[in-house]
C-alpha positions in Angstrom: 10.2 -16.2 -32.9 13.7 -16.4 -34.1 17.2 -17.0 -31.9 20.8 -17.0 -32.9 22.2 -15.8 -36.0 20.8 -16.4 -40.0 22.9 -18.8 -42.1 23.0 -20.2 -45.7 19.1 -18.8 -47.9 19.7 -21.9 -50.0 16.0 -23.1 -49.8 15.6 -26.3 -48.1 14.7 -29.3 -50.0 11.7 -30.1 -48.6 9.5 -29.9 -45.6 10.7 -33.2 -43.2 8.1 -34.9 -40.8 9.5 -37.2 -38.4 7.0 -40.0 -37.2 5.1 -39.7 -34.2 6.1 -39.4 -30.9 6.9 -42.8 -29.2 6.5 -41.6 -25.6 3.2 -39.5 -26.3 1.9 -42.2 -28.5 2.7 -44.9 -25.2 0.9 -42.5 -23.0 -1.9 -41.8 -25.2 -2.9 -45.5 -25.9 -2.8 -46.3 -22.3 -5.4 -43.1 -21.5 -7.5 -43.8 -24.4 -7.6 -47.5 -23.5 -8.8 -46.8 -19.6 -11.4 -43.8 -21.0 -15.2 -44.1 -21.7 -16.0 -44.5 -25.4 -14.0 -44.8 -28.5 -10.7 -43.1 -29.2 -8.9 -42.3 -32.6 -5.5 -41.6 -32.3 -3.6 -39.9 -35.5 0.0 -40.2 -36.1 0.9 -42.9 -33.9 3.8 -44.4 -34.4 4.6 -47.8 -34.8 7.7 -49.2 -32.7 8.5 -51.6 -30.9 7.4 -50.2 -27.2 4.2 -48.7 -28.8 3.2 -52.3 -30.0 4.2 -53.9 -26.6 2.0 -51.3 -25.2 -1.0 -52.8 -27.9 -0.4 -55.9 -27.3 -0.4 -55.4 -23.3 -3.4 -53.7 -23.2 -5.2 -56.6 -25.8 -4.3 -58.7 -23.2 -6.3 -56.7 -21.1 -9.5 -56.9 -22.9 -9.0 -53.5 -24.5 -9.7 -53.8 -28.4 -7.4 -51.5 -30.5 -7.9 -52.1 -34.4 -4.4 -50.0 -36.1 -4.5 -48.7 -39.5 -1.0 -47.2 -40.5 -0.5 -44.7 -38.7 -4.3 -44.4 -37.1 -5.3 -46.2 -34.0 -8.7 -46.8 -33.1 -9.1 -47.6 -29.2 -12.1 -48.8 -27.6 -12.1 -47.8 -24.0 -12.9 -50.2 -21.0 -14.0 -47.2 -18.6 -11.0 -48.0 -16.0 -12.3 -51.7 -16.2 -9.2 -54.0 -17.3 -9.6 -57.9 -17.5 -7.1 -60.1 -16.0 -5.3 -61.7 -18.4 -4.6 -66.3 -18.1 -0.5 -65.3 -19.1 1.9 -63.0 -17.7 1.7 -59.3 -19.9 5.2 -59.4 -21.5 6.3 -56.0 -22.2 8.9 -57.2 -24.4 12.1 -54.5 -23.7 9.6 -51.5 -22.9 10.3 -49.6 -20.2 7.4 -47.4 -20.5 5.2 -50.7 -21.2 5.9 -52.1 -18.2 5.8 -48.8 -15.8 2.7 -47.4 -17.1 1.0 -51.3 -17.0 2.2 -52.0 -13.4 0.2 -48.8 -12.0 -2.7 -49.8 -14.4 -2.7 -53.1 -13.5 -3.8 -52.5 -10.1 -7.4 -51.3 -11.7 -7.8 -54.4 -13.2 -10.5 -57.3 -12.1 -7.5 -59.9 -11.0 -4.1 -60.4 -10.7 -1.7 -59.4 -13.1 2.2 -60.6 -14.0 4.3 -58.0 -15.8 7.6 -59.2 -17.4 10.1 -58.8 -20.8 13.3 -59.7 -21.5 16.2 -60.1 -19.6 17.3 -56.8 -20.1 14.3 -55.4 -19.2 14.2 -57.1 -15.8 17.8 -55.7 -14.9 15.6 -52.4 -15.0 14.5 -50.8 -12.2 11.0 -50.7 -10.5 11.2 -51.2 -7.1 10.8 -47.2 -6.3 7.3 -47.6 -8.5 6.4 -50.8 -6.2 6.9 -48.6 -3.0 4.8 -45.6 -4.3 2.0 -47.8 -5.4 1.7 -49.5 -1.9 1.6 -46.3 -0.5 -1.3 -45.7 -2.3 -3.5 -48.6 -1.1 -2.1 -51.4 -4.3 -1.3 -55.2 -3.2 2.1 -55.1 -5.6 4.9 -56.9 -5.4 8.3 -57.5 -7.4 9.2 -61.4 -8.4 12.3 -60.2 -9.1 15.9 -60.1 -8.0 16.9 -56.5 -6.6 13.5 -55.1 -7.3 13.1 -55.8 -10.5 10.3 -57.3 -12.9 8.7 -59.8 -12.8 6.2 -57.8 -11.3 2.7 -59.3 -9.3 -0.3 -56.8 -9.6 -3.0 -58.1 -7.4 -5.7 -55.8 -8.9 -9.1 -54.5 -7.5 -8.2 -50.6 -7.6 -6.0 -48.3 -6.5 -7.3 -46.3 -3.0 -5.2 -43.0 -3.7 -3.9 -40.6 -1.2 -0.7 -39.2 -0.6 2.7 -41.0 -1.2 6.1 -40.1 -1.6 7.8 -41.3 -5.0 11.5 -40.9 -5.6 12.1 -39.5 -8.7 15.8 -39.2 -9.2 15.6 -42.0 -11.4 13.1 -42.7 -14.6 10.6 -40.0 -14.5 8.6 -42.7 -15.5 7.8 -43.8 -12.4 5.4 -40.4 -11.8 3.8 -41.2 -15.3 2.3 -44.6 -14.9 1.5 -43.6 -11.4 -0.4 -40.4 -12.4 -1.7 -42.2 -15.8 -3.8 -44.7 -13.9 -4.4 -42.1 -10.8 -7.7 -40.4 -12.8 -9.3 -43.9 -11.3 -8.3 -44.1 -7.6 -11.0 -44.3 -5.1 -9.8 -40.7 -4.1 -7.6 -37.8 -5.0 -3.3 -38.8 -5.3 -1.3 -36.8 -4.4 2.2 -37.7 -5.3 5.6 -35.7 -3.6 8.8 -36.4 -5.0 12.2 -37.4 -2.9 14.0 -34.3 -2.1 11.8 -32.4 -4.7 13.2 -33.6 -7.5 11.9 -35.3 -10.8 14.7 -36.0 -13.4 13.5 -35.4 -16.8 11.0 -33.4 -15.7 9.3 -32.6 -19.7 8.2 -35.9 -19.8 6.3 -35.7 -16.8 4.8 -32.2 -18.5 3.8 -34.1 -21.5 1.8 -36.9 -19.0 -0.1 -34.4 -17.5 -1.1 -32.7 -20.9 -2.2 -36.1 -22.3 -3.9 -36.2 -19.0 -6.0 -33.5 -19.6 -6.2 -33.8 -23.4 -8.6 -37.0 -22.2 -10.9 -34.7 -19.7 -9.0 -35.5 -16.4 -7.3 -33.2 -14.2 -3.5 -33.2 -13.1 -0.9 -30.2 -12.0 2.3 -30.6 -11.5 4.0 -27.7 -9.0 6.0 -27.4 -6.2 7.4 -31.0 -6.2 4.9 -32.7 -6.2 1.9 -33.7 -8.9 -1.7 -34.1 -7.9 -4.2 -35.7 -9.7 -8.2 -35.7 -9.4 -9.8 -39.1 -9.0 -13.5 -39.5 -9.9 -13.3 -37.9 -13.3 -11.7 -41.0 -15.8 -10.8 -40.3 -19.1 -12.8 -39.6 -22.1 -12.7 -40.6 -25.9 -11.5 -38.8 -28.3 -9.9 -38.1 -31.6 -6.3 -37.0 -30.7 -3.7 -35.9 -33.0 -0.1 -37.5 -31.9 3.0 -34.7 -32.2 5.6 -35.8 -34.4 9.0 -37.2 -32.5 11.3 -34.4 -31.5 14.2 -37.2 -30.7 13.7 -38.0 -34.0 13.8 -34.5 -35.5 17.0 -34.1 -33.8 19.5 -35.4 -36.6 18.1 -33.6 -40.1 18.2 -30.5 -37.0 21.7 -30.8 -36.8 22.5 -31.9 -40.4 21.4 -28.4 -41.1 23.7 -27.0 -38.1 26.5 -28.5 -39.5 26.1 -28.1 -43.6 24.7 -24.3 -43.0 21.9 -25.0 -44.7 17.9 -25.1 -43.6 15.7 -27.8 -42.4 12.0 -27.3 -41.7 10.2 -29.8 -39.7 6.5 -29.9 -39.8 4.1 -32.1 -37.1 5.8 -30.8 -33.4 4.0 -27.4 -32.8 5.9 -24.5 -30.9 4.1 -25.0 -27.5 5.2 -28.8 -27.4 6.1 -30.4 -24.3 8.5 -33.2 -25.6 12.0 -33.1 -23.7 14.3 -33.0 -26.7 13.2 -29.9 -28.5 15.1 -28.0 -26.1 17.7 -29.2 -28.6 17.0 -26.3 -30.7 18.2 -23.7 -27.3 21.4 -25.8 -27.6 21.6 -25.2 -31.1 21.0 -21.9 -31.2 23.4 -21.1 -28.5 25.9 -22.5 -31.3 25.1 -19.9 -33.8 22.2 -21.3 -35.5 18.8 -20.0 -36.4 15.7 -21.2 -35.1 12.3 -20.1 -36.1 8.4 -20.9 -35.9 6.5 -20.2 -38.5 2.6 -21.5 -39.6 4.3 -24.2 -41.4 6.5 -25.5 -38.4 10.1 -25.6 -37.2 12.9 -23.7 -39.5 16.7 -24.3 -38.6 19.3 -22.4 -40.5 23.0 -23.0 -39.7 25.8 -20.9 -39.9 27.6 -20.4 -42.6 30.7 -19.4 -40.4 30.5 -23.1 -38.2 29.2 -24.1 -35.3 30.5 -22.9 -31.8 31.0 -24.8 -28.7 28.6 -24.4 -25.7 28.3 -25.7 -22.2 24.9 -28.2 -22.3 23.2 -29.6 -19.4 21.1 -32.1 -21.1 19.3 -34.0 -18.0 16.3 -33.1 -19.1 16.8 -34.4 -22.6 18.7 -37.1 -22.6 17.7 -38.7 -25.8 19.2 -35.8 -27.8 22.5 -36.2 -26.1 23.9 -38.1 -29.6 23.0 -35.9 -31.7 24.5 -32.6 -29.6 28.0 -34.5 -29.1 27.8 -34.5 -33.3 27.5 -31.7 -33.5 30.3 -30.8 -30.8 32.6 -32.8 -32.8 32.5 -29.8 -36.3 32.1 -26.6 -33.2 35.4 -24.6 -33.6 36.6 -25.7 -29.6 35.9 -27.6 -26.8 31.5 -28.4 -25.9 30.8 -29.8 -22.7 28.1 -31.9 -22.1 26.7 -32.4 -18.8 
């Protein structure tokens, strides 16, 4: 599948592969971690959230053994231990989302904190869903924010109403740790909206990639309790943030980059990147091997971009605004 217009033929140096994705790699240790049986997860990147997230879930009583890249996670079959310490999720904001709604599956209470950043973060419209749902939760914290008190003992389910217009990450940990309730959760979202709603697409394919069942349509997301996760050996998608620069260094020299690891029907939130880009002349193509950009040789041009649902590649488009031959406006 190709869009825009062909630029330089100068072969590309190489084939590039970005790490893995930090945001499917967060999501993926947590399911593995809560499934029955052993999970192998390939390509996982190594960052600072995705370690917070290991370390968290150690503390949990969840044993994850990394090898490079490989991660090797034995699950606890929606069976956390309470930890003796507070969880600290160091500056992760996915860390301590996704951990406050799991927390309320595990055997005891359960602090969540980080650093002082991360408690000027907020969590209070996470809190509210949660309650709604049957959890003992509570925030320690000034203006809603963590510290966090998880009392534990599983989550009862049902319907709630979650506001959305904030982190989509709120839906995620909420629909991550929903596969457990005592019945179905059915989750509708503030004036039917969900900001950033691709990363809520890629939870509920990681959600079904470990055998449970979530769909997300009309403005709301329902998930189906009972079922838990399963093991299994899961390949992580390499990072489209990341892919984002050697993207545009192609868009702006005219030459070709081809990215290998993200495949065409990927759910990540920044490879919409490559509609902006082609919308400013450049060529984007899929082919067995992976992602092929060519940029023109004649320059960029400029584009209107409404990036809200990929935020992280906001950088990277402003760039490239700054060589398009006028005036880009990002919104």
């Amino acid at each position: 599948r190709d869009r825009g217009s062909s630029g330089s033929n100068s072969s590309p140096p190489g084939p590039i592969r970005p790490p893995g994705s930090k945001s499917i790699t967060n999501r993926a240790l947590l399911a593995a971690a809560l499934a029955t049986g052993s999970s192998t997860l390939t390509g996982a990147t190594l960052s600072d959230d995705t370690e917070a997230m290991e370390r968290c879930l150690g503390d949990l009583g969840v044993r994850i053994v990394r090898y490079g890249d490989r991660v090797v996670v034995q699950g606890s079959s929606g069976a956390l231990r309470a930890p003796g310490s507070p969880l600290d999720a160091r500056a992760s904001g996915t860390t301590a989302r996704f951990l406050t709604a799991a927390a309320t599956l595990a055997d005891g209470e359960v602090v969540i904190d980080g650093t002082e950043r991360l408690r000027e973060r907020p969590i209070r419209e996470l809190v509210a869903a949660l309650r709604m749902l049957g959890a003992d939760v509570e925030t320690l914290g000034p203006a809603g924010c963590l510290p966090v008190r998880v009392a534990g003992g599983g989550l009862d389910g049902g319907a709630a109403t979650i506001d959305a217009r904030r982190p989509s990450q709120f839906v995620s940990a909420v629909a991550l740790a929903a596969p457990y309730a005592r019945q179905d959760v059915e989750l509708e979202f503030a004036e039917g909206i969900v900001v950033s709603r691709p990363y809520v697409d890629t939870t509920v394919e990681v959600i079904g990639a470990f055998g449970a069942q979530a769909r997300l349509d009309c403005g709301r997301l329902r998930v189906t309790a009972g079922q838990g996760y399963r093991g299994r050996s899961y390949p992580v998608e390499a990072d489209a943030s990341a892919a984002a620069y050697p993207l545009v260094a192609a868009a702006l020299s005219g030459g070709r980059v081809l990215v290998e690891g993200i495949p065409e029907d990927s759910k990540q939130a920044d490879l919409r990147l490559t509609d902006v880009l082609a919308r400013m002349g450049c060529r984007v193509t899929w082919t067995d091997k992976g992602l092929e950009l060519r940029g023109p040789a004649t320059g960029l041009v400029p584009v209107e971009a409404d990036m809200n649902a990929m935020p992280d590649a906001v950088l990277a488009v402003a760039v490239a605004a700054a060589f398009a031959k006028g005036k880009t406006v990002i919104s």
